[in-house]
PQR file with spaces between the fields and no chain letter, atoms N, CA, C, O and H, PARSE charges and radii, in Angstrom:
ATOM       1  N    UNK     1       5.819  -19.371    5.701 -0.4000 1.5000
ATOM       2  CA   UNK     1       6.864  -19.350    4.705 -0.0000 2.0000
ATOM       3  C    UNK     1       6.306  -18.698    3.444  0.5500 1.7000
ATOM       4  O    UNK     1       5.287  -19.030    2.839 -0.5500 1.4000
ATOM       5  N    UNK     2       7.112  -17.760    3.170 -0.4000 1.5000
ATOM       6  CA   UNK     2       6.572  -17.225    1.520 -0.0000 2.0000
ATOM       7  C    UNK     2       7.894  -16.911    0.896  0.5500 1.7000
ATOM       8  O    UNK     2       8.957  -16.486    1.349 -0.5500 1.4000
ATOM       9  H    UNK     2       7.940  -17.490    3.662  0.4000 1.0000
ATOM      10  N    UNK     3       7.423  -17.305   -0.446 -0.4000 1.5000
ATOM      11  CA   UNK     3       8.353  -17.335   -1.434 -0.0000 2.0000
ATOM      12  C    UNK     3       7.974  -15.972   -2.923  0.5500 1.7000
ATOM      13  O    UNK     3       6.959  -15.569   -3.491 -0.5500 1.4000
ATOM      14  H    UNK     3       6.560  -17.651   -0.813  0.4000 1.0000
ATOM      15  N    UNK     4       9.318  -15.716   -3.003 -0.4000 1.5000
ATOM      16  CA   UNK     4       9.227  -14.824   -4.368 -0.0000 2.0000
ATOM      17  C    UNK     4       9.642  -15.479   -5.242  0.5500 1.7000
ATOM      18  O    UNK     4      10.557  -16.271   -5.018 -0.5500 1.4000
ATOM      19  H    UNK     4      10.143  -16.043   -2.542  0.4000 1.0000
ATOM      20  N    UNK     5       9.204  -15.371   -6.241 -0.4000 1.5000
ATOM      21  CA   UNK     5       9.270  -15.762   -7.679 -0.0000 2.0000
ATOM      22  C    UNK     5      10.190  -14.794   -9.611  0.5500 1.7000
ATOM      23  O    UNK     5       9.525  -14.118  -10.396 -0.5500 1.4000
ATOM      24  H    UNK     5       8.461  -14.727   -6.423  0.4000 1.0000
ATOM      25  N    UNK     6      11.293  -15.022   -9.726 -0.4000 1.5000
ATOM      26  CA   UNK     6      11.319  -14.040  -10.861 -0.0000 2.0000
ATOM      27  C    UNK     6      10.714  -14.935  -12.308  0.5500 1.7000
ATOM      28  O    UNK     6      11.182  -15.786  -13.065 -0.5500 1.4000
ATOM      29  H    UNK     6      11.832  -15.572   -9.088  0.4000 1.0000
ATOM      30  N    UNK     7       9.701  -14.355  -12.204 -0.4000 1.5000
ATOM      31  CA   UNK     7       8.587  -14.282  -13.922 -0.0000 2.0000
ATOM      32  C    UNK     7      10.098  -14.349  -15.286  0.5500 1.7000
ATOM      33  O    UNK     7       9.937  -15.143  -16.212 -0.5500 1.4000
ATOM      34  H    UNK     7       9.321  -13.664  -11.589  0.4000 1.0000
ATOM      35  N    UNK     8      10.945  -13.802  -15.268 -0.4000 1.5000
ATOM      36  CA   UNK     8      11.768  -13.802  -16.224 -0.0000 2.0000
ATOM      37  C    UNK     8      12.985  -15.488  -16.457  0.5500 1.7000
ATOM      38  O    UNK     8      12.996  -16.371  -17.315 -0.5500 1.4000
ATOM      39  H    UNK     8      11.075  -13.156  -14.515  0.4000 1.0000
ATOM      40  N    UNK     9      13.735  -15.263  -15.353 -0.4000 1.5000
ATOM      41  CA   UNK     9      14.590  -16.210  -15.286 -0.0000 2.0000
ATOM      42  C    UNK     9      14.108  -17.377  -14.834  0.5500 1.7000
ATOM      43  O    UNK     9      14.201  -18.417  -15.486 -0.5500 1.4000
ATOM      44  H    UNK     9      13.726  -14.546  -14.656  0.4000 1.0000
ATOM      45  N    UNK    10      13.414  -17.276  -13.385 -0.4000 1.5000
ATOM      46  CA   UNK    10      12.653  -18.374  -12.770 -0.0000 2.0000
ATOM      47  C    UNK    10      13.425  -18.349  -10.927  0.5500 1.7000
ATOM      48  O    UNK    10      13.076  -18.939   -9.904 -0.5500 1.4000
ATOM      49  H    UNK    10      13.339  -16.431  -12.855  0.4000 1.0000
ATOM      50  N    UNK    11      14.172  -17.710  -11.112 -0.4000 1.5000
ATOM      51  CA   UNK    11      14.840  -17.446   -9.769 -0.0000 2.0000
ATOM      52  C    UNK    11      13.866  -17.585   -8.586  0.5500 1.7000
ATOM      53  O    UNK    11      12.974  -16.738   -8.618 -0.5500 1.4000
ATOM      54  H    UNK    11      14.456  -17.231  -11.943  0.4000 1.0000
ATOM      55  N    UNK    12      13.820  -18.307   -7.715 -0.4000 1.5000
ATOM      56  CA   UNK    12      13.279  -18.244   -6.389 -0.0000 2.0000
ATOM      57  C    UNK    12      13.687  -18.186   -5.281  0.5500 1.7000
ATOM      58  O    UNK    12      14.798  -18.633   -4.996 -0.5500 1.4000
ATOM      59  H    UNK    12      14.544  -18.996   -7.689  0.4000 1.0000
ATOM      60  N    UNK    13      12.894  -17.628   -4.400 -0.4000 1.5000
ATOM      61  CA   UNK    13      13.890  -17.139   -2.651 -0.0000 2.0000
ATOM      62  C    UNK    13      12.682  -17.458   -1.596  0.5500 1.7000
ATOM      63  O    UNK    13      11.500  -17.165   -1.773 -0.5500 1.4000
ATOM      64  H    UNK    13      11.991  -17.265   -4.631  0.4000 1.0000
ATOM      65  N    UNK    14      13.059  -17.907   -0.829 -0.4000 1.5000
ATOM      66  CA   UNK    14      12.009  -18.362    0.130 -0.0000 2.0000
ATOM      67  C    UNK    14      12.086  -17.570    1.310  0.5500 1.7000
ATOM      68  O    UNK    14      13.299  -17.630    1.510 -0.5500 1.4000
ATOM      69  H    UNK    14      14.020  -18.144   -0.685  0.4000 1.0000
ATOM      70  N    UNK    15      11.678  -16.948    2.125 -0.4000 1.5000
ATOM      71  CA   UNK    15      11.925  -16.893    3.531 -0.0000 2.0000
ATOM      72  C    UNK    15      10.890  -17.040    4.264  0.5500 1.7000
ATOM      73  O    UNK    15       9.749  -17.107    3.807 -0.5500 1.4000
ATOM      74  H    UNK    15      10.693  -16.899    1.963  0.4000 1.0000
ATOM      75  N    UNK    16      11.242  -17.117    5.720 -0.4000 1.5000
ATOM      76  CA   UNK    16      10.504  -17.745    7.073 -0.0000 2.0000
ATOM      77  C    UNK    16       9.587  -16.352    7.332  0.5500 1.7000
ATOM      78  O    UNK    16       8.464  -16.591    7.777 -0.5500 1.4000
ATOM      79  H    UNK    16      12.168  -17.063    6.091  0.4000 1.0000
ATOM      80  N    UNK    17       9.787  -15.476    7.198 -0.4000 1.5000
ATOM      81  CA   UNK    17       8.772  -14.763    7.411 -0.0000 2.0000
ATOM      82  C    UNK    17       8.560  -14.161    6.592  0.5500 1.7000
ATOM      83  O    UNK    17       9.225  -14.222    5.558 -0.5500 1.4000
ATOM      84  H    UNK    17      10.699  -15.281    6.837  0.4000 1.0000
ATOM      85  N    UNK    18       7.083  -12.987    6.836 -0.4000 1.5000
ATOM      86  CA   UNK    18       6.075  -12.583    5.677 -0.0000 2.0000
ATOM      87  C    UNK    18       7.049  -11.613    5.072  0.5500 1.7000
ATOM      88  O    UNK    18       8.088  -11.243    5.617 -0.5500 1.4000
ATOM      89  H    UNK    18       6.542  -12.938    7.676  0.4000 1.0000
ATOM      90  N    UNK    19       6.673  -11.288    4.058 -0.4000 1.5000
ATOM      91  CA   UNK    19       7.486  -10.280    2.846 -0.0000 2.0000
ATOM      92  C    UNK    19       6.679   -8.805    2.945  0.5500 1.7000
ATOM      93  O    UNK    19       5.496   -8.655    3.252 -0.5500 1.4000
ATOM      94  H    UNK    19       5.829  -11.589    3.615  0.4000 1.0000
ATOM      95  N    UNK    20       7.344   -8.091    2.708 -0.4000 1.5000
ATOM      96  CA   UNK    20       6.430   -6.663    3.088 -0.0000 2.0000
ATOM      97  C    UNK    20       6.089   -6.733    0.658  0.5500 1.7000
ATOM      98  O    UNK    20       6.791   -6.519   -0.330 -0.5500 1.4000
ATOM      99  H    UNK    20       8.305   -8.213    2.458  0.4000 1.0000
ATOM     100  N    UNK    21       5.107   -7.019    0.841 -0.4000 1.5000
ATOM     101  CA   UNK    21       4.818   -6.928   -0.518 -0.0000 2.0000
ATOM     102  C    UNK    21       4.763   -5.023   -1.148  0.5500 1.7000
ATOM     103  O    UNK    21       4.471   -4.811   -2.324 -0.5500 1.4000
ATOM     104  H    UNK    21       4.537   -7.193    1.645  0.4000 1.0000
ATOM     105  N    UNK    22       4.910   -4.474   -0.700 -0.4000 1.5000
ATOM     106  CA   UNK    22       4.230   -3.183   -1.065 -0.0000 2.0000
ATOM     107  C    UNK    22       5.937   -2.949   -1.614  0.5500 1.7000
ATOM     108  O    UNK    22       6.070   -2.683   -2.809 -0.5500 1.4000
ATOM     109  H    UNK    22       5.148   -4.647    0.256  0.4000 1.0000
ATOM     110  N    UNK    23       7.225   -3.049   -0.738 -0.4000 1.5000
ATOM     111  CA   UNK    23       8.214   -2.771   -1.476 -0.0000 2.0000
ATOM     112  C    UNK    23       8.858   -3.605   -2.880  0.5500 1.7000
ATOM     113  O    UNK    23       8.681   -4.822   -2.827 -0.5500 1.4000
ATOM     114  H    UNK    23       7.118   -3.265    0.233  0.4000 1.0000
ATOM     115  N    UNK    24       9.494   -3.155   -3.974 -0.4000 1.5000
ATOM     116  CA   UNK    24       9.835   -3.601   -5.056 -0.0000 2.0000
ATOM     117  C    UNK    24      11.228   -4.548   -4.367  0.5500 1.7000
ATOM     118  O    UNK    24      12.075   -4.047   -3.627 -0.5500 1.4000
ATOM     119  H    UNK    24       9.638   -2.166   -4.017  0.4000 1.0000
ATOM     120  N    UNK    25      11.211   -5.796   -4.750 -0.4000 1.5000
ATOM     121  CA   UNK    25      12.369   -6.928   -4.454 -0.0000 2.0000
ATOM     122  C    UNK    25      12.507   -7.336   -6.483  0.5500 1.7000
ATOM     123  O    UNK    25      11.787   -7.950   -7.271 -0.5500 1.4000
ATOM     124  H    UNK    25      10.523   -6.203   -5.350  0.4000 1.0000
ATOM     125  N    UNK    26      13.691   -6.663   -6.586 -0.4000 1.5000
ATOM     126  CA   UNK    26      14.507   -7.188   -7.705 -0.0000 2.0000
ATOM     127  C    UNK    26      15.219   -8.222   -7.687  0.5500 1.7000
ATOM     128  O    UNK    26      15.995   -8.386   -6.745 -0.5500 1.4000
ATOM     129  H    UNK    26      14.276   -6.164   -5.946  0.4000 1.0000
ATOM     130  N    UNK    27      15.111   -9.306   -8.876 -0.4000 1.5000
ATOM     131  CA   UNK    27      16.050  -10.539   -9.116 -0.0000 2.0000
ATOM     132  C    UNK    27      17.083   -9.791   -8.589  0.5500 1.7000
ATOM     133  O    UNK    27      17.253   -8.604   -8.312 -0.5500 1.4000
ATOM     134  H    UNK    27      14.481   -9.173   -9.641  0.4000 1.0000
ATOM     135  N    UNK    28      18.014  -11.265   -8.499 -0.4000 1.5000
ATOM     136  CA   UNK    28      19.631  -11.017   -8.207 -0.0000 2.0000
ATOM     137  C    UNK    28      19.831  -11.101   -9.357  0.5500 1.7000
ATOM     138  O    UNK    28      20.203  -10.018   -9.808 -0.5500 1.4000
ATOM     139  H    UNK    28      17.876  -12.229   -8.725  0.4000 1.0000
ATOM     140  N    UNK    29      19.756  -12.051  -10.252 -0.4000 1.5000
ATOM     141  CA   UNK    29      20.071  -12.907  -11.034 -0.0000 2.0000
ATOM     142  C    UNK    29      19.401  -11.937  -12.420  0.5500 1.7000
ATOM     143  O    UNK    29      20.420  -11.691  -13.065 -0.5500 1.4000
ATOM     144  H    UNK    29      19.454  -12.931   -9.885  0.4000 1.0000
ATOM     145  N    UNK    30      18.756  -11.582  -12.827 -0.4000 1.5000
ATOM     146  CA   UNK    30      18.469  -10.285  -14.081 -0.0000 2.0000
ATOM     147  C    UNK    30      18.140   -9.130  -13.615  0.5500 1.7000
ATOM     148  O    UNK    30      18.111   -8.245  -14.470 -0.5500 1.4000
ATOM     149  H    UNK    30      17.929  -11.782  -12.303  0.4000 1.0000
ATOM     150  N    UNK    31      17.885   -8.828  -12.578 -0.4000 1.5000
ATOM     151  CA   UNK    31      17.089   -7.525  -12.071 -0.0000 2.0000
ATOM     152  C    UNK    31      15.538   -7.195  -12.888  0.5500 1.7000
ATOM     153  O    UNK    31      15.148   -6.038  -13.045 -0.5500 1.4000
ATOM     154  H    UNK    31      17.908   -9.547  -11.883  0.4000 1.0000
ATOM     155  N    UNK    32      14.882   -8.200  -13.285 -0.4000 1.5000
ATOM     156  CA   UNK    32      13.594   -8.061  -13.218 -0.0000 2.0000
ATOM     157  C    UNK    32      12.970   -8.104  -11.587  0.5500 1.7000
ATOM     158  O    UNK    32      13.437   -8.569  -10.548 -0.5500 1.4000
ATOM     159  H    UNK    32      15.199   -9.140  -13.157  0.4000 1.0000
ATOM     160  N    UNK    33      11.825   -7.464  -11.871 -0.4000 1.5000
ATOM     161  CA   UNK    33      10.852   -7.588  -10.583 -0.0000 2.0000
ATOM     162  C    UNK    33      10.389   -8.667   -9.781  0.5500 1.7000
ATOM     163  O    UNK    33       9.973   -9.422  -10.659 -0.5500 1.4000
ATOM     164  H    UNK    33      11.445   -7.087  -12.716  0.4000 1.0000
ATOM     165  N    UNK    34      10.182   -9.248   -8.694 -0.4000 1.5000
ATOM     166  CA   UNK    34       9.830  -10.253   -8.430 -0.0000 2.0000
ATOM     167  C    UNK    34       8.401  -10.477   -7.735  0.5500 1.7000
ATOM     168  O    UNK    34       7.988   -9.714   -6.861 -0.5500 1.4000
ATOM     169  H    UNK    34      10.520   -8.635   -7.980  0.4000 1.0000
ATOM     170  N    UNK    35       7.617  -11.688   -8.239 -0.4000 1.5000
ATOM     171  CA   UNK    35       6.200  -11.913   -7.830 -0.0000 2.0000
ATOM     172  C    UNK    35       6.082  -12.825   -7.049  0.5500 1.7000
ATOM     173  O    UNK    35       6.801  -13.821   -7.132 -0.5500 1.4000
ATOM     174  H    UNK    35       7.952  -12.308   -8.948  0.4000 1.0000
ATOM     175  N    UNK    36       5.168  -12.687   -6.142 -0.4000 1.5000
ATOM     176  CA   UNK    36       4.800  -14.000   -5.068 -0.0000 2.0000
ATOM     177  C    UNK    36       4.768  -15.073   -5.606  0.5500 1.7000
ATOM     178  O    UNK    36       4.114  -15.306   -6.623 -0.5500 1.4000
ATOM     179  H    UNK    36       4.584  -11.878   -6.075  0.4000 1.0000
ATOM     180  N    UNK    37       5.690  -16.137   -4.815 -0.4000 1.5000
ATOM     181  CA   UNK    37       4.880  -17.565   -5.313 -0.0000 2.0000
ATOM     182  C    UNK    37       3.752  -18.178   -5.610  0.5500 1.7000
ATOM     183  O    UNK    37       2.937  -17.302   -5.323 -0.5500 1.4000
ATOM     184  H    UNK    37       6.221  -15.949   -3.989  0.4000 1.0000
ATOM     185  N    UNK    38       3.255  -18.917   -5.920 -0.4000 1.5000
ATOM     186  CA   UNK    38       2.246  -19.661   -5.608 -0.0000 2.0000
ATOM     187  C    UNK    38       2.043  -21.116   -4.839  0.5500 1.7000
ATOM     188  O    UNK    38       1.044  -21.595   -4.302 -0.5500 1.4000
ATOM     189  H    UNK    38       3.917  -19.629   -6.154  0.4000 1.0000
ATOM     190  N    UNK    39       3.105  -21.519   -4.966 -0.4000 1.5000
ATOM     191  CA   UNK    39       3.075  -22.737   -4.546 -0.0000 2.0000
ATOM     192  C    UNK    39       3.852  -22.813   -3.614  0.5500 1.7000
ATOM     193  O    UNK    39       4.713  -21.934   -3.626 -0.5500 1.4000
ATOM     194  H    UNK    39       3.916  -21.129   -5.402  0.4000 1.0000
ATOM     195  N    UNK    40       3.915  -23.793   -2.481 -0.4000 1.5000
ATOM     196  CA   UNK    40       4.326  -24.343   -1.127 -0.0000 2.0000
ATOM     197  C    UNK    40       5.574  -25.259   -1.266  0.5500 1.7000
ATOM     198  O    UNK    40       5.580  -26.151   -2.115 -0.5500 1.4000
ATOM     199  H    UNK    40       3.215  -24.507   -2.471  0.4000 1.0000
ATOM     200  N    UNK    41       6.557  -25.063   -0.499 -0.4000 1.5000
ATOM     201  CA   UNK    41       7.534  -26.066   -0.526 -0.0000 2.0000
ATOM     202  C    UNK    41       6.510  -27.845   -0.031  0.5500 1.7000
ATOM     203  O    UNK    41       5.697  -27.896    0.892 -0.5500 1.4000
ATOM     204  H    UNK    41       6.552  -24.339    0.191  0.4000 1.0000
ATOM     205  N    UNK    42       6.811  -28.806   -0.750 -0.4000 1.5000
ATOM     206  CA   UNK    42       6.545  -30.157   -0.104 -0.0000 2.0000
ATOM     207  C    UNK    42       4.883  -30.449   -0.654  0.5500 1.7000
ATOM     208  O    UNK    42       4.210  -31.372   -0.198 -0.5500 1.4000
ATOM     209  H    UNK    42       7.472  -28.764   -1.499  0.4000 1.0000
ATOM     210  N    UNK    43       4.435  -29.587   -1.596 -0.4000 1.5000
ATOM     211  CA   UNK    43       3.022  -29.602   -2.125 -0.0000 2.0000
ATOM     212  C    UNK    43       2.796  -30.325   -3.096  0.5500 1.7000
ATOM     213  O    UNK    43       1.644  -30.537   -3.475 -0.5500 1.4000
ATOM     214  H    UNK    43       4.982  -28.836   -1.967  0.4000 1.0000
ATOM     215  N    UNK    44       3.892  -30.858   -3.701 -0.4000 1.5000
ATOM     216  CA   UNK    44       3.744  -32.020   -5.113 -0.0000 2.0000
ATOM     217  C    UNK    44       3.641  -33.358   -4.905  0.5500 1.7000
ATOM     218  O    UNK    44       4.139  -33.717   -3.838 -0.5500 1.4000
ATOM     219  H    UNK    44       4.828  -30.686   -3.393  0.4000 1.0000
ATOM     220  N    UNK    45       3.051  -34.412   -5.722 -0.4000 1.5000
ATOM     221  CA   UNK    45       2.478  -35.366   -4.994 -0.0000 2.0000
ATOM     222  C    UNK    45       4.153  -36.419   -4.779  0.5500 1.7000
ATOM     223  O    UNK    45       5.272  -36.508   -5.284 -0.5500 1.4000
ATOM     224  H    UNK    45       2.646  -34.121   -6.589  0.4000 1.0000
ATOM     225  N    UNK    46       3.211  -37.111   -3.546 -0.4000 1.5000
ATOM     226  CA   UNK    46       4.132  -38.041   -2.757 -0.0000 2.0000
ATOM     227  C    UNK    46       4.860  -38.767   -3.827  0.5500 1.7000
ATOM     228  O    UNK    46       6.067  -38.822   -4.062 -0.5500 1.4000
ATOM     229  H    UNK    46       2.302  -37.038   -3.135  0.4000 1.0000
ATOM     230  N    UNK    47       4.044  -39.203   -4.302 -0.4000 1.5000
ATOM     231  CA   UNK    47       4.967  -40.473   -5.205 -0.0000 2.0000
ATOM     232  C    UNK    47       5.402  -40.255   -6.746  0.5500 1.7000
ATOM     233  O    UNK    47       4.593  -40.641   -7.589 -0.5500 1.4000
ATOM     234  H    UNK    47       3.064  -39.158   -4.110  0.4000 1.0000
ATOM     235  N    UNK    48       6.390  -39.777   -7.107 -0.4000 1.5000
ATOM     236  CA   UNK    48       6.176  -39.462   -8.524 -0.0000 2.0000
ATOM     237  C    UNK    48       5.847  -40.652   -9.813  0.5500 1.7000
ATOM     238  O    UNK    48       5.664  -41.868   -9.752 -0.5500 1.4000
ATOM     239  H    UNK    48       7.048  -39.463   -6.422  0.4000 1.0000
ATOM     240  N    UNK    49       5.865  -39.844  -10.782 -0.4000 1.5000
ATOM     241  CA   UNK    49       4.755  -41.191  -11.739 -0.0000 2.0000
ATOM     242  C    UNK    49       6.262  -42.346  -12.126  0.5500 1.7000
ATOM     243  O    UNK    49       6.179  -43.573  -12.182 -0.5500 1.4000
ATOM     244  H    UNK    49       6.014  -38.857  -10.831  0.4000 1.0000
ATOM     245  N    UNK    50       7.646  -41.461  -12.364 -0.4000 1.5000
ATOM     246  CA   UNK    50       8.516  -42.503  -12.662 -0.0000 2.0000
ATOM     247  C    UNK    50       9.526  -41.101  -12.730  0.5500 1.7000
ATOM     248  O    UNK    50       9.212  -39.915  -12.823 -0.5500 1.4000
ATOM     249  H    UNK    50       7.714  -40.464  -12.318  0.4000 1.0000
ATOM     250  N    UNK    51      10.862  -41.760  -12.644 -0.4000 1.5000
ATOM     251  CA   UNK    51      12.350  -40.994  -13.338 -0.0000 2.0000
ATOM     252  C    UNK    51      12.211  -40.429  -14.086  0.5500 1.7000
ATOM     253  O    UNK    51      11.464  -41.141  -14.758 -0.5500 1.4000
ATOM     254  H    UNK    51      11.117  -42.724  -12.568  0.4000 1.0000
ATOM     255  N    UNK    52      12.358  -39.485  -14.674 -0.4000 1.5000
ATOM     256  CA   UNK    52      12.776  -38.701  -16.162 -0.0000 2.0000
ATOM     257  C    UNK    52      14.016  -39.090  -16.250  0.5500 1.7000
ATOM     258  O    UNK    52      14.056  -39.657  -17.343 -0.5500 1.4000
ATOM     259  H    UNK    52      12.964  -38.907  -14.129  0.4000 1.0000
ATOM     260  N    UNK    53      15.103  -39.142  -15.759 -0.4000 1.5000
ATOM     261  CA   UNK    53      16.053  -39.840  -16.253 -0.0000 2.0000
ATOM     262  C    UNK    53      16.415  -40.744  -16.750  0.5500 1.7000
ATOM     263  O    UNK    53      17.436  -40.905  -17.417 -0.5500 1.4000
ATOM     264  H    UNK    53      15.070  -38.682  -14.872  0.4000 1.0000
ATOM     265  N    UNK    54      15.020  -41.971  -16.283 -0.4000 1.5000
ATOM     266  CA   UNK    54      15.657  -43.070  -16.845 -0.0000 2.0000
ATOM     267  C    UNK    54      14.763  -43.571  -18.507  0.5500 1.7000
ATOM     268  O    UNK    54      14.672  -44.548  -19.250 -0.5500 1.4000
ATOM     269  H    UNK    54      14.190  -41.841  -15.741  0.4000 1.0000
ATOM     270  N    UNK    55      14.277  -42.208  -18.399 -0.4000 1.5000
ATOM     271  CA   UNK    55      13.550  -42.833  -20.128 -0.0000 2.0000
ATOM     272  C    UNK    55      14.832  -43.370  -20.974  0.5500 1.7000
ATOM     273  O    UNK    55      15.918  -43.420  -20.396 -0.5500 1.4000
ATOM     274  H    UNK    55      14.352  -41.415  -17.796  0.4000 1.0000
ATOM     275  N    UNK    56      14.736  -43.732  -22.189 -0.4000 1.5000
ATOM     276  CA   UNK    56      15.712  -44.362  -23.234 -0.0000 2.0000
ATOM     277  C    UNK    56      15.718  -42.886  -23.886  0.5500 1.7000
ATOM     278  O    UNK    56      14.855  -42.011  -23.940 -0.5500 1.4000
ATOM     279  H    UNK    56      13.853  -43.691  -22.659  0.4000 1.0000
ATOM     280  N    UNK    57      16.814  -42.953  -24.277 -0.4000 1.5000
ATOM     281  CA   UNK    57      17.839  -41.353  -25.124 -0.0000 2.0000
ATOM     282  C    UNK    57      17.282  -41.197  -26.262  0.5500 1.7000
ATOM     283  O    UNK    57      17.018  -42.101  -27.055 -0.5500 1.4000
ATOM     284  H    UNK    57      17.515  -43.665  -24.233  0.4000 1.0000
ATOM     285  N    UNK    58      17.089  -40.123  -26.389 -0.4000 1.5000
ATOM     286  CA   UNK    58      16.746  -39.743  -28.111 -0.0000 2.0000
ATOM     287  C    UNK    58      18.126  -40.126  -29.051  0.5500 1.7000
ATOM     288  O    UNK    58      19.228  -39.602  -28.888 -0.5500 1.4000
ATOM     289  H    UNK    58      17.303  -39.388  -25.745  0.4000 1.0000
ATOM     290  N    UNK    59      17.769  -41.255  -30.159 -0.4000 1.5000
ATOM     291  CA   UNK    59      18.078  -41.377  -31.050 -0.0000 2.0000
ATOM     292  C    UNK    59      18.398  -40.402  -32.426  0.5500 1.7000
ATOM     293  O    UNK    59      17.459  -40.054  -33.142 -0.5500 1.4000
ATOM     294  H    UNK    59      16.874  -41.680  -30.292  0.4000 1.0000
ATOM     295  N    UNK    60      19.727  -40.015  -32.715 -0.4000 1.5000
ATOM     296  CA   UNK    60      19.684  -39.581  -33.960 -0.0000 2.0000
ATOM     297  C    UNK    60      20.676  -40.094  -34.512  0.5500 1.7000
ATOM     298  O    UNK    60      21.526  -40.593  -33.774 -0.5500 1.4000
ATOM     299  H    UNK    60      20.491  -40.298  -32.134  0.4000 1.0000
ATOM     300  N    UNK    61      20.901  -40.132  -36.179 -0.4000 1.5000
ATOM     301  CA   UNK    61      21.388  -40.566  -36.801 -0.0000 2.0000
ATOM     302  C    UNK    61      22.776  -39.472  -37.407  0.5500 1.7000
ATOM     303  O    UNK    61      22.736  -38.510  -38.174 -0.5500 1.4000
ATOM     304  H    UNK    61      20.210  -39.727  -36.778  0.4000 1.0000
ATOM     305  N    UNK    62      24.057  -40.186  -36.606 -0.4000 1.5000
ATOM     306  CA   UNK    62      24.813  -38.639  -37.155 -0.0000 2.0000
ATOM     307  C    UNK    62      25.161  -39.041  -38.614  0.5500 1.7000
ATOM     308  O    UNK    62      25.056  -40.128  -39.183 -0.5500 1.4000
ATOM     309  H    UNK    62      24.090  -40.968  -35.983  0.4000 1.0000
ATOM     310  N    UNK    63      25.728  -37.511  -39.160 -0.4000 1.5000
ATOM     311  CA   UNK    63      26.158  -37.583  -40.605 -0.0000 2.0000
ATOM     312  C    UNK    63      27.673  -37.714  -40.403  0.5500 1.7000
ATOM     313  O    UNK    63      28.268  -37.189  -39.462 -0.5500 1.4000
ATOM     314  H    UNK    63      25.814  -36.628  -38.698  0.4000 1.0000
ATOM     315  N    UNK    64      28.189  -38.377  -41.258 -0.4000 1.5000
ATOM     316  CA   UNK    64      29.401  -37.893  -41.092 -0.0000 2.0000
ATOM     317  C    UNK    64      29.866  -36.408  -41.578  0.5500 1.7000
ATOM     318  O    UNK    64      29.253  -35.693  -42.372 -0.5500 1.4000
ATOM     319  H    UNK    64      27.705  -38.803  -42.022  0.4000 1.0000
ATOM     320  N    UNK    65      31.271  -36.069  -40.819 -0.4000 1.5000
ATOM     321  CA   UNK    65      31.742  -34.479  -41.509 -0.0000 2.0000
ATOM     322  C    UNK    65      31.717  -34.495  -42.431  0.5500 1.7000
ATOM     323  O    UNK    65      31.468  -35.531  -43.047 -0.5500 1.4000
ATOM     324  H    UNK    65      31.769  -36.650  -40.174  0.4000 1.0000
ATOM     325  N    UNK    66      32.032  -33.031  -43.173 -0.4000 1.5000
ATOM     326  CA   UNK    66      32.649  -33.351  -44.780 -0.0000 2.0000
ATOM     327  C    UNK    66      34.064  -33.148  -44.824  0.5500 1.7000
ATOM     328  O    UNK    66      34.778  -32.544  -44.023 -0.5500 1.4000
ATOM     329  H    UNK    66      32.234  -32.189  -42.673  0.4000 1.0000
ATOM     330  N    UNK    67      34.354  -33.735  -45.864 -0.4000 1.5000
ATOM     331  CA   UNK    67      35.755  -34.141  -46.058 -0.0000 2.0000
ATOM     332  C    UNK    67      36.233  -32.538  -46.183  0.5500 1.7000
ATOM     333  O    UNK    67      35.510  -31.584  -46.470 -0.5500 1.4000
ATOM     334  H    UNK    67      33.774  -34.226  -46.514  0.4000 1.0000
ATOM     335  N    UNK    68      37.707  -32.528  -45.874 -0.4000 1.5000
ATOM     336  CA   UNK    68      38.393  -31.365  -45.787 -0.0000 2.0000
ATOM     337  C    UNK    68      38.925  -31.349  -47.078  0.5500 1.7000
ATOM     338  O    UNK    68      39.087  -32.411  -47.679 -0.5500 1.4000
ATOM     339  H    UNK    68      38.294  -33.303  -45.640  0.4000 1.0000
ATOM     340  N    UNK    69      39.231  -30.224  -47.600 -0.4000 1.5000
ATOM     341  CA   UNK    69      39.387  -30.056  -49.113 -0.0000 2.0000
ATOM     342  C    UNK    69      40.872  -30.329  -49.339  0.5500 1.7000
ATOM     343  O    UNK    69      41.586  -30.475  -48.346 -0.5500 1.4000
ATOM     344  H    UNK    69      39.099  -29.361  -47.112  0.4000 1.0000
ATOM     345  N    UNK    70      41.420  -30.414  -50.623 -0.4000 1.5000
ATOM     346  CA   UNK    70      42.774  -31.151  -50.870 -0.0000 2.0000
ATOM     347  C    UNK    70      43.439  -29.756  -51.283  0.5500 1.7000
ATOM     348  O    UNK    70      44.624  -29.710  -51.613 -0.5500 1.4000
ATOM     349  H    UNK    70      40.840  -30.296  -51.429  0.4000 1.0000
């Protein structure tokens, strides 16, 4: 399995067989150039450390509008 990579957007495409690297494969998605992956589908570790979703929300303090003029 090898995967291309677009360096610009982040676009990725995988396929089952080898890629003829010598020809130019343009994004779909910007038409920049595209570079080999590096990394493997299923290569990140087993257990993740926790959710990102479930952290607590960033807090801010809204202002109110300003009043509309008379």
């Amino acid at each position: 399995m090898q995967g291309l990579r677009c360096p610009s957007c982040g676009e990725t495409r995988w396929h089952l067989l080898p890629v003829a690297l010598e020809a130019r494969h343009e994004c779909a998605i910007c038409g920049a150039e595209m570079v080999v992956e590096r990394r493997r589908p299923g290569r990140g570790p087993k257990l993740l450390p926790g959710e990102r979703r479930r952290g607590a929300a960033l807090s801010v303090e809204a202002t109110p509008p300003p009043a509309a003029p008379a």
